[in-house]
C-alpha angles and dihedrals in degrees: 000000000000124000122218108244112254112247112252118272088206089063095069097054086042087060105033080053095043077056101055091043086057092051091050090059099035072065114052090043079052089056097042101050083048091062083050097057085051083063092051093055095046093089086043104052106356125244092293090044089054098049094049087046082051100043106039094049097036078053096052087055110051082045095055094043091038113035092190111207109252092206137073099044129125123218097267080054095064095035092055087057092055103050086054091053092047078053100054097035085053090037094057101033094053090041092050091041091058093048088059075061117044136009114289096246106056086039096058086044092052086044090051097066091069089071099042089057091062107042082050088053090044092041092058090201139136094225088049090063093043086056085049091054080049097055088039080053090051098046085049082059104045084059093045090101091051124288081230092069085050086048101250092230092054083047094052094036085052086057089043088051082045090056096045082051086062093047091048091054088048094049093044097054081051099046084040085063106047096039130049129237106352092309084118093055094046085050094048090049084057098054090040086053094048095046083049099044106077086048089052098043090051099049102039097024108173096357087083094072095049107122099238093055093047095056084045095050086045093050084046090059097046096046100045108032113016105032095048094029083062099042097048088043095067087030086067093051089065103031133070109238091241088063089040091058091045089057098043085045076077090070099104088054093049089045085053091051095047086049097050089047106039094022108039086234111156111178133194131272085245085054088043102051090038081055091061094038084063098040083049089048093048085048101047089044094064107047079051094057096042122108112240087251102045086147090073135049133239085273098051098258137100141234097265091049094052113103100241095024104243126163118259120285094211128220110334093008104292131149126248106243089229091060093065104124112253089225090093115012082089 
């Protein structure tokens, strides 16, 4: 008598993980076009028009879809919140401010060091430092052409937002601690908004209630903050955080994409290949970075195991920097 063969139990798992890498990068495109349709509502309302648009909305939304609880919380609880949201509101008006500037792709390569720098720092590895030497290669090759093609202040702006992306990270493992689900980062977009909305109300006044910029700005919100903040939710569920910051490492390629398609931007083959210097050296950063067992957390089990499927915390209760929530890193 012949037995059917039993289907495989490691199919399942292969698929559930082929799906979450899919909604990583559902995400990050999700991100990156966002940032596009910024661009697009720059002529209309200006930079500081765009981020309030951005904010507030985005904002509305996480609170809607959140309703953090207002009580039981002590005063570095709320300081903590504020400080995130002085983060994001800096992260997103600086960034927004350098893509007025330059193209989207070699402004999200020259934003993404900030991170880097701060996953080599945190690593404490030599090979961390040699993928470093590698993203500094590929800068220097960005600007082989001339930083002054690129505009040398969108090029700096782009660092500064860089810097305000580390600090974010920094902020969010720290809100992610004290709240629970992601009531602390709905809190911290409404402060952002609130810091943003007299600049934007000054610069753009009464254009911020035509019609067409509100279902930009919507469309802003949905793409940047609820959409990829979803997908990379339950990616997360399925997907150790090392492999989730290798994905998202993928971000300045995508940016470029979404600024070829939506922008009309077209960069050089030197951008392009310092592009994917700085995509190898996040990479490679992060597998640097990551413990042997990045499957598992720091209590042995994964992310699938945990009871409400988050993403590890990481040694002393800190955040990976790739589980930052995409809602308000653009």
């Amino acid at each position: 008598m012949t037995t059917r063969p039993r289907p495989s139990t490691e199919q399942a798992p292969r698929r559930g993980r082929l799906g979450a890498v899919g909604l990583v990068l559902g995400g990050a495109l999700s991100v990156q076009f966002g940032s596009a349709v910024a661009a697009l509502l720059f002529p209309r309302t200006g930079v500081a028009g765009a981020v309030t648009l951005r904010l507030t909305i985005g904002a509305l939304l996480m609170l809607a879809v959140c309703r953090p609880r207002l009580r039981g919380h002590d005063r570095a609880d709320w300081a903590s919140v504020m400080a995130f949201g002085l983060a994001l509101a800096g992260m997103n008006s600086i960034f927004y401010q350098a893509i007025d500037r330059i193209p989207l792709g070699p402004a999200v390569t020259l934003e993404v060091l900030g991170p880097l720098a701060l996953s080599v720092c945190t690593a404490r590895r030599l090979a961390a430092w040699c993928w470093a030497g590698l993203a500094l290669a590929g800068v220097a090759l960005l600007g082989q052409g001339g930083f002054d093609r690129l505009d040398p202040a969108g090029a700096a702006l782009a660092l500064g937002a860089g810097v305000m992306w580390a600090a974010y990270i920094l902020c969010s493992a720290r809100v992610g601690g004290r709240f629970p689900r992601a009531d602390g980062l709905a809190l911290a977009l409404t402060v952002a908004a609130l810091v943003t909305l007299p600049i934007g109300l000054v610069g753009a006044g009464a254009r911020l209630g035509h019609p067409a910029v509100l279902g930009l700005g919507a469309g802003l919100a949905l793409l940047a903050s609820v959409l990829p903040y979803t997908l990379e939710l339950l990616a997360l569920r399925r997907l150790p955080t090392a492999t989730f910051a290798v994905l998202m490492s993928l971000g300045p390629a995508i940016a470029a994409l979404a600024g070829w398609l939506v922008l009309d931007q077209a960069l050089r083959a030197t951008e392009v290949l310092a592009i994917g210097l700085v995509i190898a050296a996040s990479i490679g950063a992060v597998r640097a970075g990551a413990p042997a067992t990045s499957t598992e957390g720091g209590d042995g089990t994964t992310a699938a195991e945990r009871p409400d499927g988050s993403a590890d915390p990481g040694p002393e209760g800190r955040l990976s920097p790739a589980a930052a929530p995409p809602a308000a890193r653009r």
